[in-house]
C-alpha positions, 0 to 999 in steps of 0.5 A: 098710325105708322108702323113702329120701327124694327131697332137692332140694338145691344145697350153700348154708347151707339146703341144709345145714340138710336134708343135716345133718339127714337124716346126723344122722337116719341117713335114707337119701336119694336125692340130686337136685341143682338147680343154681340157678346154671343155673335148675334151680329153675325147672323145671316138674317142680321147681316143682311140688315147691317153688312159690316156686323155692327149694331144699331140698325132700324128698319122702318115699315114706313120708308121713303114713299111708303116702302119699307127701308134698312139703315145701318150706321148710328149717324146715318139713322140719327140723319134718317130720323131727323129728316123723317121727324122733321126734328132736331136736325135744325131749322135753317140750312146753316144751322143743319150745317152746324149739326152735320159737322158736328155729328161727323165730328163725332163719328170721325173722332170720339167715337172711334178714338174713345172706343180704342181707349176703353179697348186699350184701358180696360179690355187689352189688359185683360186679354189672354195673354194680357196686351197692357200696350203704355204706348196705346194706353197713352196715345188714345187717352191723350186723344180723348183729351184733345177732342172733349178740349175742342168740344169744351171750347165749342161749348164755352160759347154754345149751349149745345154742339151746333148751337142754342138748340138740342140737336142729333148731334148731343144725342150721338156725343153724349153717350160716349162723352158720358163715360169719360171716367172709364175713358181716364179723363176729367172734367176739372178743366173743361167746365162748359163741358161738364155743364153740357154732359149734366144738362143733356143727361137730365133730359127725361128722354136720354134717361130713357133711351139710355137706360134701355135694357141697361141690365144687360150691360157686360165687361166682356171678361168672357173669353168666348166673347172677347174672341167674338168682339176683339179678334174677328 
């Protein structure tokens, strides 16, 4: 039997990427967590796993040709996951194309543009002293807009982001796109959207994976926080 997987997560949308895709996976894991409100992606033993300070990261006991590997990067670990399972990665090459742009999509775009809009909605504002910036507020509200738009068109002719199948892509858009509220938009003009965010959120394993240690969630009102995630 495999070794379980060592995941390096704190309960935000990229450490939900990795927790849904391991429940989906039926992957056994040893949970670590890196607090980063308190710095733990700061600590030398972590950094030697993921040298950007960022979570999630896995370590798998059962690597490539038996020896042990680190991956850092969510979509990175998504891709390393679905080669090894052999799972939700497609099943021809044009549709692993499909779910590579998709997934790259994603981490181009609504990760790093929704992250900025929270930052710049409801933690900038809060800063001492307060950075209540209209103009950033506007620009990444509108680019959220823009890109739930195109994924709202895709979605008008797909079930799911690659196409009439669950992928590793779903699994890295949605737990952003599920926090669409904190991120000022709305649904009542993207209804294949709104179909698709009910129809991956009913799923047992993403209910799984997302409510990992949910209980720890913050809104980093904390100073010593916001300087830890905000100014280093």
């Amino acid at each position: 039997m495999s070794q379980p997987i060592e995941l390096y997560y704190w309960p935000t949308p990229n450490g939900w990427k990795i927790s849904i895709a391991l429940a989906e996976m039926g992957l056994p894991y040893t949970l670590h967590l890196v607090n980063i409100g308190k710095g733990d992606q700061f600590d030398p033993a972590f950094l030697n796993i993921a040298p950007n300070n960022r979570m999630p990261a896995i370590i798998d006991p059962d690597g490539p040709d038996g020896a042990p590997i680190s991956v850092f990067e969510s979509g990175a670990i998504l891709m390393y996951l679905a080669r090894k399972t052999g799972r939700f990665h497609g099943r021809t090459e044009r549709e692993r194309i499909a779910v590579e742009q998709w997934l790259m999509w994603q981490m181009g775009g609504v990760g790093p543009m929704a992250g900025q809009a929270h930052h710049s909605l409801k933690y900038a504002p809060q800063l001492d002293p307060p950075q209540d910036l209209p103009y950033a507020k506007d620009r990444y509200r509108s680019e959220v807009a823009r890109l739930y738009g195109v994924l709202d068109r895709r979605l008008a002719a797909n079930q799911y982001v690659a196409g009439d199948f669950y992928s590793i892509a779903d699994m890295a858009i949605w737990p952003w796109a599920s926090l669409w509220k904190g991120q000022q938009q709305t649904l009542d003009d993207k209804p294949h959207f709104a179909r698709w965010l009910d129809t991956v959120g009913a799923r047992p394993a993403v209910q799984e994976g997302r409510g990992l240690r949910n209980d720890l969630r913050a809104d980093h009102r904390d100073k010593q926080a916001q300087n830890l995630l905000f100014r280093r």
